[in-house]
C-alpha positions as CSV (number, residue, x, y, z in Angstrom):
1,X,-49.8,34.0,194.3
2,X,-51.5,32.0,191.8
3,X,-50.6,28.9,189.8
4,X,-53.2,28.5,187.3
5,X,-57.0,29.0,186.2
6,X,-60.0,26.6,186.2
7,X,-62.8,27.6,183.6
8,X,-65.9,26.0,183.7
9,X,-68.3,25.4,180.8
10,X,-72.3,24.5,181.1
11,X,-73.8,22.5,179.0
12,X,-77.0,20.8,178.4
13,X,-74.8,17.5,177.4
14,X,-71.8,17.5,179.5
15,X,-70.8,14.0,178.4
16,X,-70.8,15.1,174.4
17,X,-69.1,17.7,175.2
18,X,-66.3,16.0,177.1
19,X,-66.3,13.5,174.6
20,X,-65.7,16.7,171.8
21,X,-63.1,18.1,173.8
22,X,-61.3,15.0,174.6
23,X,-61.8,12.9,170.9
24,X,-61.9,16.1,168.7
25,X,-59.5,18.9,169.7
26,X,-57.3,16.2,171.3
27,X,-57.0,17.9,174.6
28,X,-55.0,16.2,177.2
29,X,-57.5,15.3,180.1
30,X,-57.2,13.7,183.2
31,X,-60.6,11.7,184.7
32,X,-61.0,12.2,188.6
33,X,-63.6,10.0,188.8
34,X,-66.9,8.8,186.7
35,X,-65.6,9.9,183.7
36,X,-65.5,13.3,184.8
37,X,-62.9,15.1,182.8
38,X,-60.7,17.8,183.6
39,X,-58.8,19.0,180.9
40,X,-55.5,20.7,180.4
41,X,-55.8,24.2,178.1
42,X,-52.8,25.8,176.3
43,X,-51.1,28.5,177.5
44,X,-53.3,31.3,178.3
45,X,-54.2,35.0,178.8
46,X,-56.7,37.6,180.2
47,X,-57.7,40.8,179.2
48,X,-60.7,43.2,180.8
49,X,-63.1,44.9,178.0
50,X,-64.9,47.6,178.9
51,X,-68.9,47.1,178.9
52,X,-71.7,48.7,180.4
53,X,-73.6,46.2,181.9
54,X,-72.5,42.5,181.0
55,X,-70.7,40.3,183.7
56,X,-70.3,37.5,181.6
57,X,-66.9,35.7,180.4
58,X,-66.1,34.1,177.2
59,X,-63.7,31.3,176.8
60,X,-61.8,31.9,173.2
61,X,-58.9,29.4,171.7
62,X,-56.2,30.7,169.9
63,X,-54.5,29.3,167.0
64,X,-51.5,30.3,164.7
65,X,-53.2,29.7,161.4
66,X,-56.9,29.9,161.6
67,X,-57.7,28.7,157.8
68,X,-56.0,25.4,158.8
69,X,-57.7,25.0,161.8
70,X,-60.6,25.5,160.2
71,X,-59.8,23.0,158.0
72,X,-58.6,20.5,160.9
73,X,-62.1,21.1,162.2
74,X,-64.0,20.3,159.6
75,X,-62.3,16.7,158.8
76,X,-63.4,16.0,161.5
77,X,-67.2,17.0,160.8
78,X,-67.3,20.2,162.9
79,X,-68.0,23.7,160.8
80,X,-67.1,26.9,161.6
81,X,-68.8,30.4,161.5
82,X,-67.4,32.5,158.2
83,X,-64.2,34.4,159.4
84,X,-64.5,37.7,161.1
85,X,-61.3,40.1,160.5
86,X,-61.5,42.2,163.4
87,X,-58.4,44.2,163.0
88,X,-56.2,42.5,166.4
89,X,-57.0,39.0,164.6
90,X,-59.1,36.8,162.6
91,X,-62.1,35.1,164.5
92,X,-64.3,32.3,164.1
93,X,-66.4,29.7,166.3
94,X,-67.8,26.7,166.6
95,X,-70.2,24.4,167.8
96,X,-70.6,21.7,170.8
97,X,-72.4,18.7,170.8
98,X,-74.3,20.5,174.3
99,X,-75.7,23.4,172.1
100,X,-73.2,25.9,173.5
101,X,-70.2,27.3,171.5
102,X,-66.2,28.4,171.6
103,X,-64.9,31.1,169.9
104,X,-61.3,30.9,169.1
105,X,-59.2,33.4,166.9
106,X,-55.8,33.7,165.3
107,X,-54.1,36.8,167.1
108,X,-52.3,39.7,165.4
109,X,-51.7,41.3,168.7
110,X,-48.5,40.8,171.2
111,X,-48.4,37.6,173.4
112,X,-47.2,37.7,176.9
């Protein structure tokens, strides 16, 4: 039915953060138009948590080795938060140029 997912980000610097996206995590992009960049995502998934009044998303990356991306990020003069062990996987986040942030998380649980 469906062949893939657009997610959109807001920012108070959309140009910085494009910039970020494309020169810093090195993720393929295509521009339609006025620099406006779309950019390809890895493979992804979806999951549904249970909460009693929120209607908000959050956008999380996932990586294999979370310590060496970590370490990726910050050669390239971006820091992480300290590492969070929830249990299902090891979590951290960082900053964009816009203000905003992205979480992202080296999974212990089953991929599908």
């Amino acid at each position: 039915m469906f062949n893939g997912a657009h997610v959109i980000i807001y920012s108070t610097d959309a140009e910085a953060d494009r910039v970020f996206m494309r020169d810093v995590l090195d993720l393929k992009n295509i521009d339609v138009g006025g620099g406006w960049l779309i950019f390809a995502l890895p493979p992804a998934e979806a999951a549904f948590h249970p909460h009693v009044s929120s209607h908000a998303h959050e956008l999380y990356l996932m990586c294999d080795d979370l310590e060496d991306s970590q370490k990726k990020l910050l050669a390239a003069g971006v820091e992480s938060t300290e590492p969070i062990d929830e249990g299902w996987g090891i979590l951290s986040s960082f900053k964009l140029p816009g203000g905003g942030s992205i979480g992202y998380y080296q999974p212990r649980h089953g991929r599908p």
